[in-house]
ZADO-1210 file (C-alpha; in nm, 4 decimals, padded with zeros to 6 digits):
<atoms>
<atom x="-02.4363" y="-00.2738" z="01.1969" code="UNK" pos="1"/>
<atom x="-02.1260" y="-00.1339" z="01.1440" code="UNK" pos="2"/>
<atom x="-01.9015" y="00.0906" z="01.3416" code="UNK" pos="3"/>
<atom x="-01.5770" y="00.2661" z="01.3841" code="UNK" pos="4"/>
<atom x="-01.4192" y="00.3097" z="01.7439" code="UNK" pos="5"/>
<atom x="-01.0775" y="00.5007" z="01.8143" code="UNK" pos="6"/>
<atom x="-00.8346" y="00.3896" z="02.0402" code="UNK" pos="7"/>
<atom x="-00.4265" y="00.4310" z="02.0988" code="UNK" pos="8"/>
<atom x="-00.2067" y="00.1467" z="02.0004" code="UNK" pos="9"/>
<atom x="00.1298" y="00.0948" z="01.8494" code="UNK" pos="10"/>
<atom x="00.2324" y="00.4272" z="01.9714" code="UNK" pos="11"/>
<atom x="-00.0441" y="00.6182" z="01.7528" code="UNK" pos="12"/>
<atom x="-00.4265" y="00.6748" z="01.7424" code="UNK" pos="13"/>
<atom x="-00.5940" y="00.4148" z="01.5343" code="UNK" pos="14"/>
<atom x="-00.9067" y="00.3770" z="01.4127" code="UNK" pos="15"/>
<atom x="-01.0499" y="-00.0402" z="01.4205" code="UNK" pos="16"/>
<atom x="-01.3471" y="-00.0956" z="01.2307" code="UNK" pos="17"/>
<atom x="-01.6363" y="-00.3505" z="01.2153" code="UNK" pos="18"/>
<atom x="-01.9054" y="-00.4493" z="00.9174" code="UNK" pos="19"/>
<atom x="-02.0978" y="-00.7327" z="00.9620" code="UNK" pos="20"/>
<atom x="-01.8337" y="-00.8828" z="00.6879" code="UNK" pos="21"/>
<atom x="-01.4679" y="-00.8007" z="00.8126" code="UNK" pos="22"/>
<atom x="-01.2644" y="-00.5953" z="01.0720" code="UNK" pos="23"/>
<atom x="-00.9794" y="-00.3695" z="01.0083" code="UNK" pos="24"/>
<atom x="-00.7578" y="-00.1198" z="01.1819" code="UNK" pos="25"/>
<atom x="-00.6197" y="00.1371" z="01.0430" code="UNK" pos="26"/>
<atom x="-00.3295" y="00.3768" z="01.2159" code="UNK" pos="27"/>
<atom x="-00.3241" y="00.7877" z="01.1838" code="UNK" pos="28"/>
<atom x="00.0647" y="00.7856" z="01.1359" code="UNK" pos="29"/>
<atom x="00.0610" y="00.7692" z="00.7684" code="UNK" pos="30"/>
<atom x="-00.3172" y="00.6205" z="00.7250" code="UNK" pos="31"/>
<atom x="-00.1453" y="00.2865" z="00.7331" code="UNK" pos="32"/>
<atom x="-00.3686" y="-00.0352" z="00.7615" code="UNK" pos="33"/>
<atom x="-00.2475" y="-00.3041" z="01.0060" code="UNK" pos="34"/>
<atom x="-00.5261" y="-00.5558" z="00.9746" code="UNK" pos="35"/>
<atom x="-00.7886" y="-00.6330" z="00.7558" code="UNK" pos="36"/>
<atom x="-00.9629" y="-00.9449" z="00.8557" code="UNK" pos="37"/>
<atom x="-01.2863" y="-01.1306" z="00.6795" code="UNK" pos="38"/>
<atom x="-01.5220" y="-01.2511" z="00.9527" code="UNK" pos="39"/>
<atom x="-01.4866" y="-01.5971" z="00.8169" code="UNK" pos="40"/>
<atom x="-01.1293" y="-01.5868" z="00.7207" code="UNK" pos="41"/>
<atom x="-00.7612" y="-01.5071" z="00.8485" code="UNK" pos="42"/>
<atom x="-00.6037" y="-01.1937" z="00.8110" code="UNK" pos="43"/>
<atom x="-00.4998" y="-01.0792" z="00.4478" code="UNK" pos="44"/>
<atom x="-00.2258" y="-00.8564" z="00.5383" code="UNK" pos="45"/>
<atom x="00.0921" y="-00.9600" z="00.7437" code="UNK" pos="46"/>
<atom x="00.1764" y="-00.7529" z="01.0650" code="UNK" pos="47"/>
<atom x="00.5586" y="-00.8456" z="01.2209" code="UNK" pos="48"/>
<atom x="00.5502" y="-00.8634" z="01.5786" code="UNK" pos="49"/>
<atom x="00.6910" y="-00.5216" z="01.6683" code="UNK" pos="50"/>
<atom x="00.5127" y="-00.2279" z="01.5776" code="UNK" pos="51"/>
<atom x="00.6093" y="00.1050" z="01.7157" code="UNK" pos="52"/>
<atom x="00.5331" y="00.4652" z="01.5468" code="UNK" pos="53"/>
<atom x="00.7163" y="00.6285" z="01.7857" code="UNK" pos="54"/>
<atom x="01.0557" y="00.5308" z="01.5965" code="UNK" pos="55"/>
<atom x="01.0238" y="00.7382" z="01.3374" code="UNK" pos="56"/>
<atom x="01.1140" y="00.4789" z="01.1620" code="UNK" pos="57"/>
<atom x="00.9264" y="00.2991" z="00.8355" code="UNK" pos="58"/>
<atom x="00.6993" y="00.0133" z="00.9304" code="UNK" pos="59"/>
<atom x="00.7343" y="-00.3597" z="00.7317" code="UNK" pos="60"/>
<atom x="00.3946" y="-00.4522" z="00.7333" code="UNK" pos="61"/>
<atom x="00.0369" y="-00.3791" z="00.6467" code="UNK" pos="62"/>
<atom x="-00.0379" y="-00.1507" z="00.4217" code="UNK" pos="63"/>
<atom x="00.1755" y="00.1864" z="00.3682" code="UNK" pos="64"/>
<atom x="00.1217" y="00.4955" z="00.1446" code="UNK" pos="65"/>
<atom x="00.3709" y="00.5949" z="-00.0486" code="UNK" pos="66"/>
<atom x="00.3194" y="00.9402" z="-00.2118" code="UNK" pos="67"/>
<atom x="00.4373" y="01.2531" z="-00.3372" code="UNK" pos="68"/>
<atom x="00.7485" y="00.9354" z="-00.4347" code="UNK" pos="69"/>
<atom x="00.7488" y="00.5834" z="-00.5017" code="UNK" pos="70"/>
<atom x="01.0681" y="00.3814" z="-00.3799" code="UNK" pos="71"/>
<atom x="01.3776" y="00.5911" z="-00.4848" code="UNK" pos="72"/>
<atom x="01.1768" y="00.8004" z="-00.7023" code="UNK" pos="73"/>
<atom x="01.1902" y="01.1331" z="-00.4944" code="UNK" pos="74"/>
<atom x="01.4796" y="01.3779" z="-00.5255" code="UNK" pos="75"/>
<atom x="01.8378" y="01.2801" z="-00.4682" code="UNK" pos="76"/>
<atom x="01.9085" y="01.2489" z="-00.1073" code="UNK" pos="77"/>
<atom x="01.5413" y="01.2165" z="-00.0095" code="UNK" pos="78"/>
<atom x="01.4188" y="00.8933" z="00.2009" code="UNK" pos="79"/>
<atom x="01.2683" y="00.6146" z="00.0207" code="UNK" pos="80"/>
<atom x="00.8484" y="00.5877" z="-00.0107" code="UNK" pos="81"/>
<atom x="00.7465" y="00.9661" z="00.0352" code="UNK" pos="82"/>
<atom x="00.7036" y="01.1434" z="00.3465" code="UNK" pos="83"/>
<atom x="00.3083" y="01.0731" z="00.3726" code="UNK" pos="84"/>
<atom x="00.3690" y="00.7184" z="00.5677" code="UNK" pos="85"/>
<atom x="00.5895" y="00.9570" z="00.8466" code="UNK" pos="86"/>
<atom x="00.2940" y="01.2335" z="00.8531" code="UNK" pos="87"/>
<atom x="-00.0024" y="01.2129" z="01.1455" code="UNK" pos="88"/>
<atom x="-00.3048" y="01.2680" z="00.9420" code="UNK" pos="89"/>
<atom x="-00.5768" y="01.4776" z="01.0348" code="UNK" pos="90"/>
<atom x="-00.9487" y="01.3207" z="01.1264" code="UNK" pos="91"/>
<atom x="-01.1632" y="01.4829" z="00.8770" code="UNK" pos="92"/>
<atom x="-01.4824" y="01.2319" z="00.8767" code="UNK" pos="93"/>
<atom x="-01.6579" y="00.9293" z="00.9967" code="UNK" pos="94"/>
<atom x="-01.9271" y="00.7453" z="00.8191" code="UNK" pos="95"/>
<atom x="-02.0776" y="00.4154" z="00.8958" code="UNK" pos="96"/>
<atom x="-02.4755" y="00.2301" z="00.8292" code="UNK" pos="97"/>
<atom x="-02.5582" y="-00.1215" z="00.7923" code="UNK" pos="98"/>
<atom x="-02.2943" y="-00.2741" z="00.6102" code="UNK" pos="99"/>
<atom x="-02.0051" y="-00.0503" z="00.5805" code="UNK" pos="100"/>
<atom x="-01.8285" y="00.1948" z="00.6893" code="UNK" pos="101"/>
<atom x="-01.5529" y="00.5324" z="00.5966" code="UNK" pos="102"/>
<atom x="-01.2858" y="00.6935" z="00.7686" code="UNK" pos="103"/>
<atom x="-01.1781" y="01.0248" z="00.5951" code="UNK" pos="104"/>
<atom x="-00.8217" y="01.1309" z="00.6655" code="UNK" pos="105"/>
<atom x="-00.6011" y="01.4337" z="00.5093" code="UNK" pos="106"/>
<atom x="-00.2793" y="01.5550" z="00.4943" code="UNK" pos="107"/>
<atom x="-00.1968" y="01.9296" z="00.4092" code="UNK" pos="108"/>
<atom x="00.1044" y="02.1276" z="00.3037" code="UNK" pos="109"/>
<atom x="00.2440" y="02.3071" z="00.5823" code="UNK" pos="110"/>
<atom x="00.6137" y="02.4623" z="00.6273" code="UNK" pos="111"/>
<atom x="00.7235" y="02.1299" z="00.7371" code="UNK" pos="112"/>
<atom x="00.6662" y="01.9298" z="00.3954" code="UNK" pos="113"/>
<atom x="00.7849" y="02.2480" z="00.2020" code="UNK" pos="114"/>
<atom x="01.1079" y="02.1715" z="00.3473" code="UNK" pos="115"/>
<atom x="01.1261" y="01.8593" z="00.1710" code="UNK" pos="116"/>
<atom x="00.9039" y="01.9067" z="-00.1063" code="UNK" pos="117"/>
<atom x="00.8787" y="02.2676" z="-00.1973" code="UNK" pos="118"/>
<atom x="00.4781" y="02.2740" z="-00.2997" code="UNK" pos="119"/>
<atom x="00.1294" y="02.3331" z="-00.1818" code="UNK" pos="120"/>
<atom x="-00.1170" y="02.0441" z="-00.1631" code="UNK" pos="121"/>
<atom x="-00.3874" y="01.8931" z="-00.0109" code="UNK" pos="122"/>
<atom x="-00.3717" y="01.4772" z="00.0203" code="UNK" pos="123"/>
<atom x="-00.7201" y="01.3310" z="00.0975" code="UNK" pos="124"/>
<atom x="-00.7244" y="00.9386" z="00.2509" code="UNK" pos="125"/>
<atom x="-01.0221" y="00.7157" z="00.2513" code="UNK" pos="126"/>
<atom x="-01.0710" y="00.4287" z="00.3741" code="UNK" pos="127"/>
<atom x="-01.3590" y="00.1989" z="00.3379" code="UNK" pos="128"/>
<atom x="-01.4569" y="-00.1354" z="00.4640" code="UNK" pos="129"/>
<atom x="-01.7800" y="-00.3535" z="00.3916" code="UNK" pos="130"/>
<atom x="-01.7080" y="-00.7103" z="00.2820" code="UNK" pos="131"/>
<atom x="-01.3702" y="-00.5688" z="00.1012" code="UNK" pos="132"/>
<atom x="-01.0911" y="-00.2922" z="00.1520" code="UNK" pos="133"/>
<atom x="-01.0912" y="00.0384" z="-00.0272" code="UNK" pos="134"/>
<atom x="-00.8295" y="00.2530" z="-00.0159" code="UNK" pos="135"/>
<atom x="-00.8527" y="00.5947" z="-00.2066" code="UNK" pos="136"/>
<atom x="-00.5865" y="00.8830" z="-00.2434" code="UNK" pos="137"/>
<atom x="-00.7138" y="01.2051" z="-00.3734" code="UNK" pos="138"/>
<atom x="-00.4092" y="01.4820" z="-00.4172" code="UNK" pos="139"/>
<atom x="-00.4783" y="01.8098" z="-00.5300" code="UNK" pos="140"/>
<atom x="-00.2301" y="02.0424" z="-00.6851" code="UNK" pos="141"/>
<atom x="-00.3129" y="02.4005" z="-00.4288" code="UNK" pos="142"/>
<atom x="-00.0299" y="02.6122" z="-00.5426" code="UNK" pos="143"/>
<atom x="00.0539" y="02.8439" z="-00.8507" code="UNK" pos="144"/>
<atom x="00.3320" y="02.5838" z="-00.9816" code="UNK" pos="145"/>
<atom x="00.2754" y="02.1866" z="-01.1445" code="UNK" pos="146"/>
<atom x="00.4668" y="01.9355" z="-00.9348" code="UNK" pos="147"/>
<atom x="00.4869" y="01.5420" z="-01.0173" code="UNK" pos="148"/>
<atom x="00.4329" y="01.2749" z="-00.8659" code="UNK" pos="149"/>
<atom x="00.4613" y="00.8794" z="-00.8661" code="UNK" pos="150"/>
<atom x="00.2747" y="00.6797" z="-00.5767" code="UNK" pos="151"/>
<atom x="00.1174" y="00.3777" z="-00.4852" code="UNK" pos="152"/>
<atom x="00.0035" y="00.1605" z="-00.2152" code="UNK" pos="153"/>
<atom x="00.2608" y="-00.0678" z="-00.0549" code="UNK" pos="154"/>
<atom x="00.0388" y="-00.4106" z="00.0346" code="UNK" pos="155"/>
<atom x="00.2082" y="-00.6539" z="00.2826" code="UNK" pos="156"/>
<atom x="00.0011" y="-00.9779" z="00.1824" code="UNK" pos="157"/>
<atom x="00.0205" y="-01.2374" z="00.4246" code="UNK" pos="158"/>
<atom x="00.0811" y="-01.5700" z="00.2719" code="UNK" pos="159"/>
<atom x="00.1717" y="-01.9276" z="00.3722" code="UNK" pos="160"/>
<atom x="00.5002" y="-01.9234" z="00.2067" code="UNK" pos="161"/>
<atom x="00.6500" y="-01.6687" z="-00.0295" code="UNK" pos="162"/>
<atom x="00.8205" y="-01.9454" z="-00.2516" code="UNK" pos="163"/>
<atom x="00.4858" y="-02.1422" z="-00.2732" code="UNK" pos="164"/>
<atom x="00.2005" y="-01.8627" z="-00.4374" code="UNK" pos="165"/>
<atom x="00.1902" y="-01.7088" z="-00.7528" code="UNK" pos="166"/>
<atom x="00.0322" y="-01.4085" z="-00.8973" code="UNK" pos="167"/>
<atom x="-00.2207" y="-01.4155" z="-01.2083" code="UNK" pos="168"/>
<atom x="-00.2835" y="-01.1557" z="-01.4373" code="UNK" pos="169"/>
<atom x="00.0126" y="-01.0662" z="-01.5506" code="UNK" pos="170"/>
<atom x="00.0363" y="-01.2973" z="-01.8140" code="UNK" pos="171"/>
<atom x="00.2023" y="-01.1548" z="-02.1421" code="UNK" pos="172"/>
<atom x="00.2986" y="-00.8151" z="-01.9556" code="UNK" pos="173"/>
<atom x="00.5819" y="-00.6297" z="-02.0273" code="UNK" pos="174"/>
<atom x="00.8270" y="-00.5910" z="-01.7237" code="UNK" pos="175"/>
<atom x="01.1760" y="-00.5142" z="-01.5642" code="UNK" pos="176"/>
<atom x="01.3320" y="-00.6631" z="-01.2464" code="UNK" pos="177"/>
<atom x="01.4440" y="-00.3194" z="-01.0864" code="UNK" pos="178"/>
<atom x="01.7693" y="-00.4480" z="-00.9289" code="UNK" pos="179"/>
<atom x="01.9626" y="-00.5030" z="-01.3210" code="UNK" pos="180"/>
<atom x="01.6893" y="-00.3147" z="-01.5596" code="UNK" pos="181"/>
<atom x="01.6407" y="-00.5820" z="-01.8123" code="UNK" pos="182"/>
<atom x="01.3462" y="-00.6067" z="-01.9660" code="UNK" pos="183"/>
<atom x="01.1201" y="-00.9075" z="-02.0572" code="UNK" pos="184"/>
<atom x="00.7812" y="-01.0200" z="-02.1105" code="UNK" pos="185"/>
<atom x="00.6147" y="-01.2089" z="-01.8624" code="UNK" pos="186"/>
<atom x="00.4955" y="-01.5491" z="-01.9450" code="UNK" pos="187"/>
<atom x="00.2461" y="-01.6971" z="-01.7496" code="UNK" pos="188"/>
<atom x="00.1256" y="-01.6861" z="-01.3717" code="UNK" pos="189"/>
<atom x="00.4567" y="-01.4831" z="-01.1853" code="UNK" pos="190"/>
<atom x="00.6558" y="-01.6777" z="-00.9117" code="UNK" pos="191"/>
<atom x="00.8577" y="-01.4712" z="-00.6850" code="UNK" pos="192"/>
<atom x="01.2222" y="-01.4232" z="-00.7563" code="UNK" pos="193"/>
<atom x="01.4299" y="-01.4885" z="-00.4359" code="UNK" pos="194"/>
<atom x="01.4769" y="-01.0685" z="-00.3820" code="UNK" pos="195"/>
<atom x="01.3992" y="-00.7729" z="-00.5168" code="UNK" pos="196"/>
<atom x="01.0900" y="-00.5928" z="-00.7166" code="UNK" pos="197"/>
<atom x="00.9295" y="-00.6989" z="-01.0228" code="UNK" pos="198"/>
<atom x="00.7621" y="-00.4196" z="-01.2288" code="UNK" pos="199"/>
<atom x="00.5315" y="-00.4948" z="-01.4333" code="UNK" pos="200"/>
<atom x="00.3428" y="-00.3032" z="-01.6769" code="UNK" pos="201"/>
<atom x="-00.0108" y="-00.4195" z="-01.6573" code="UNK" pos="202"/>
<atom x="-00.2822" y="-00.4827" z="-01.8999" code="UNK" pos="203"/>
<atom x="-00.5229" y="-00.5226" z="-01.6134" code="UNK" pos="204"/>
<atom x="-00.6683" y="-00.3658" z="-01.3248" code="UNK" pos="205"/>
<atom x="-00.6638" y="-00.6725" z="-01.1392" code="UNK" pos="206"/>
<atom x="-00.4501" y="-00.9508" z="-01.0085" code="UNK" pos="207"/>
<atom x="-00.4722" y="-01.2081" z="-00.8014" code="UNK" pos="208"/>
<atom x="-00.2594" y="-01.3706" z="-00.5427" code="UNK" pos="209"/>
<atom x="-00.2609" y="-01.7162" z="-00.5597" code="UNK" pos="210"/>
<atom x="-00.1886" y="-01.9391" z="-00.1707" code="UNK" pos="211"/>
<atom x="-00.2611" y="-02.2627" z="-00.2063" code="UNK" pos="212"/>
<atom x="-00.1301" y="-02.3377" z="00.2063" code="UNK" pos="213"/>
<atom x="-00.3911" y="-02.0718" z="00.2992" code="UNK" pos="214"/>
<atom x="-00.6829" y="-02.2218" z="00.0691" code="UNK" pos="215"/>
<atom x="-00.7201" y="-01.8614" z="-00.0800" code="UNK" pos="216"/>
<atom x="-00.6545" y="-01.6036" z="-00.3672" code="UNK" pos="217"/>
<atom x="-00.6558" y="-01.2207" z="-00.2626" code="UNK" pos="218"/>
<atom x="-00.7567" y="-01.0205" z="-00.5514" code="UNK" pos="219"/>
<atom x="-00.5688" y="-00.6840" z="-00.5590" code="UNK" pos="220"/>
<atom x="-00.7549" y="-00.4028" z="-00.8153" code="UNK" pos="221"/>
<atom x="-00.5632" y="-00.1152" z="-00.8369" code="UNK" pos="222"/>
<atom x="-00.7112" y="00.2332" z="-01.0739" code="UNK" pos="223"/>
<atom x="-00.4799" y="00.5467" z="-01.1269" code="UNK" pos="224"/>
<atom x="-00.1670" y="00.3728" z="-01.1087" code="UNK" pos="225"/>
<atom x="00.0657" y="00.2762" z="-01.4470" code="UNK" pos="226"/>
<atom x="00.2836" y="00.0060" z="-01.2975" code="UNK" pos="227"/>
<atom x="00.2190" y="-00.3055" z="-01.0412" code="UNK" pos="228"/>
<atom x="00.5262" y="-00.3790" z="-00.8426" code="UNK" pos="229"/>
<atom x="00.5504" y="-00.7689" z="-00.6895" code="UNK" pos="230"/>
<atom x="00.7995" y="-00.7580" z="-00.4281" code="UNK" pos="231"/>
<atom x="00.9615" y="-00.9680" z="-00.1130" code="UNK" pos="232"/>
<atom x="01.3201" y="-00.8986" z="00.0078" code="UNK" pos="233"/>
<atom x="01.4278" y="-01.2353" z="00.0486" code="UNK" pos="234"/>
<atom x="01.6603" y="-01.3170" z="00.3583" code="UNK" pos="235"/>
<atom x="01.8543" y="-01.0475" z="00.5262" code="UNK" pos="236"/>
<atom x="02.0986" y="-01.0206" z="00.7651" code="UNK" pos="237"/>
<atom x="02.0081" y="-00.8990" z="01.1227" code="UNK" pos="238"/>
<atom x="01.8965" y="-00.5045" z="01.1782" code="UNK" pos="239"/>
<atom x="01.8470" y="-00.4976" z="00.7621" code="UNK" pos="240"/>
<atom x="01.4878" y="-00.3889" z="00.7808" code="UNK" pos="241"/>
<atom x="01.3789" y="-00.2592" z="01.0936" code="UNK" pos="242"/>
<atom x="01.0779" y="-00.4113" z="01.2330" code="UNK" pos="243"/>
<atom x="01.0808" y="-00.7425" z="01.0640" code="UNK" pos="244"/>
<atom x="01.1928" y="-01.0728" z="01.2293" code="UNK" pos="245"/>
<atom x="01.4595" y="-01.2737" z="01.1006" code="UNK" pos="246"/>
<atom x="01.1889" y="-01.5223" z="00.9024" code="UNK" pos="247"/>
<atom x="00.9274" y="-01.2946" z="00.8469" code="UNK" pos="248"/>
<atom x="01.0298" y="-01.2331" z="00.4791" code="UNK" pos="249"/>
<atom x="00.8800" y="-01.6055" z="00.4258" code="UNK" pos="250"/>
<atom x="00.5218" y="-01.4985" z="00.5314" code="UNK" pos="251"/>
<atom x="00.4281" y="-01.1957" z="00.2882" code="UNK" pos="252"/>
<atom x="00.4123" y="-01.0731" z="-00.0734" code="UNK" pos="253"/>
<atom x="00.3558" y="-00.7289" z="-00.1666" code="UNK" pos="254"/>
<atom x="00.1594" y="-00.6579" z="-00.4655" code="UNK" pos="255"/>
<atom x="00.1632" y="-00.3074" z="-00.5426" code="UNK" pos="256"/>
<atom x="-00.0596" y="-00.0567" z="-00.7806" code="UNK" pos="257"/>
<atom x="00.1748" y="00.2316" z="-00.7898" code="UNK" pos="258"/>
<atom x="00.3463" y="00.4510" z="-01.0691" code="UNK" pos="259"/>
<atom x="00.6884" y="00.4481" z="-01.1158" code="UNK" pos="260"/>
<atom x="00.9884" y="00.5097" z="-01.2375" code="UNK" pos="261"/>
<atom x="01.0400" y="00.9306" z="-01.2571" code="UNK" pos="262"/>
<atom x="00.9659" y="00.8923" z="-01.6469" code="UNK" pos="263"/>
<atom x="00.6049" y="00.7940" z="-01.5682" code="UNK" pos="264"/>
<atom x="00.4906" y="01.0097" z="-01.3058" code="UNK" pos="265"/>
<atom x="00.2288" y="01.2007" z="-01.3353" code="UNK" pos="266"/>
<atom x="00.2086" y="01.6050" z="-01.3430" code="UNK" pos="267"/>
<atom x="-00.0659" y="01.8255" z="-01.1705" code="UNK" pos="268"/>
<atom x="-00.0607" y="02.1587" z="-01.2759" code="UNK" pos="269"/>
<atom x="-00.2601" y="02.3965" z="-01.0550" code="UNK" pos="270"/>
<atom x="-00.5692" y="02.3202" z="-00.9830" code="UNK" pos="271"/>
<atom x="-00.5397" y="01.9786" z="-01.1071" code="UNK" pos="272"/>
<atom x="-00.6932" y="01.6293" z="-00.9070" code="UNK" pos="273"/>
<atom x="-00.5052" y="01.2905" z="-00.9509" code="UNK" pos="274"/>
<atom x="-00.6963" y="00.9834" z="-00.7360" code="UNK" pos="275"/>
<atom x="-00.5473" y="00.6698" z="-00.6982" code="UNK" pos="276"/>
<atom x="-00.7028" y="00.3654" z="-00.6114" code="UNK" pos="277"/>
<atom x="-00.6935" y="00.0145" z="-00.4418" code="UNK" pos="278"/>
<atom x="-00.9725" y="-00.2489" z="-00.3448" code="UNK" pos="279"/>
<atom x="-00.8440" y="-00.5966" z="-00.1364" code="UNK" pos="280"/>
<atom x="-01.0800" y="-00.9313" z="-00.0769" code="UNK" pos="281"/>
<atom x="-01.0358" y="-01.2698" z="-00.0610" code="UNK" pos="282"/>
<atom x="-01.2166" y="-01.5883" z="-00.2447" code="UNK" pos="283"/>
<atom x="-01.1786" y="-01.9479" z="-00.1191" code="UNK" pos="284"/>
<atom x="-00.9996" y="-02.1828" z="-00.3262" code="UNK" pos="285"/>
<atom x="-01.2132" y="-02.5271" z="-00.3203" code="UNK" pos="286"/>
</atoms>
């Protein structure tokens, strides 16, 4: 049978549940998931050893949201991902039977995100577990004036060792390394470049993370979203990224669905629904 429970942890309410497959938790600050764990298997996503909500701060790990902006792709002067991973979501519903179970969360406009972004909305979060993760972000345009928006989901992928996994599916795919803008055509399975973001844009709805030190390929499907970013910020310097420890960069990959730059983002006029979509598992490799 499966079942959600609600607890306080990491300086937030969470919400951990439990199919007869996998466990996961999954935080109200910003809907983001921390763990999502196959019964038989080790965690897919990597979590750094501090957590702490109460910061303020962003938090390396797991799986952030990044919407009504993707990376730098908000106004000038605006932070970097969005201001839904900073929001406390509201509980709207809770569904479980058998074999899975659904966590509804939503975030509204409000005079507080008018101050950043000046537009009415609603932002509906679910999350579903049975043998594999779904995440699904509805946003609906509620005001009398189209806004756009790029987006996507931010996937900390735990892996043996970032220089030693690949990711399939992006073979023949036209893409840009962000940091100089030059653009190429990918040939073959993708290898990690030492820093920075790849972006890719895909011919597929699925790819697949390839870790041969952790016997296993996480398949990442992602529907809504133009672009797949592969990222890892190689080594840094003490304090550069918050949360993370000096070596964590080593132990994660983040395969993104998400739309990006500002020339792709999509417009809602009033009225107007945009869902985005991502699905996580994990299959042995013999």
């Amino acid at each position: 049978m499966a079942d959600i429970t609600f607890t306080r942890a990491f300086g937030t309410d969470v919400a951990e549940f439990s199919t007869p497959y996998a466990t996961a938790t999954v935080s109200f600050f910003g809907g983001q998931t921390l763990s999502f764990k196959p019964r038989d298997g080790e965690d897919l996503l990597f979590r750094p050893a501090e957590i702490d909500f109460t910061k303020g701060e962003e938090v390396h790990g797991g799986i952030p949201v990044c919407w009504p902006w993707f990376g730098a792709c908000g106004e000038p002067g605006t932070g970097k991902h969005g201001f839904f991973r900073y929001s406390r979501l509201q509980h709207l519903e809770t569904h479980w039977g058998n074999e899975s179970a659904r966590l509804v969360l939503g975030l509204f406009s409000s005079p507080e995100t008018e101050a950043i972004w000046p537009y009415s909305f609603e932002a509906i979060f679910t999350i579903r577990l049975s043998d594999r993760l779904t995440l699904e972000l509805t946003q609906t345009n509620t005001g009398d004036k189209p806004f756009a928006v790029t987006e996507g989901f931010h996937p900390y992928l735990r892996v043996s060792d970032r220089d030693n996994v690949s990711v399939a599916g992006v073979d023949g795919d036209p893409c840009v390394l962000a940091t100089d803008g030059v653009p190429g055509v990918q040939q073959g399975d993708y290898k990690p470049v030492p820093n920075g973001s790849m972006v890719f844009t895909p011919h597929l709805d699925t790819h697949i993370l390839r870790d041969p030190g952790l016997k296993r390929e996480i398949h990442v499907k992602g529907t809504g979203t133009k672009k797949l970013v592969v990222w890892n910020p190689g080594k840094f310097g003490p304090g550069d990224w918050q949360n993370l420890g000096a070596e964590d960069y080593r132990h994660f990959l983040c395969v993104e669905p998400a739309t990006l730059f500002r020339d792709a983002a999509v417009t809602l006029a009033p009225g107007e629904t945009h869902t985005i979509r991502m699905e996580l598992y994990a299959t042995p490799i013999a």
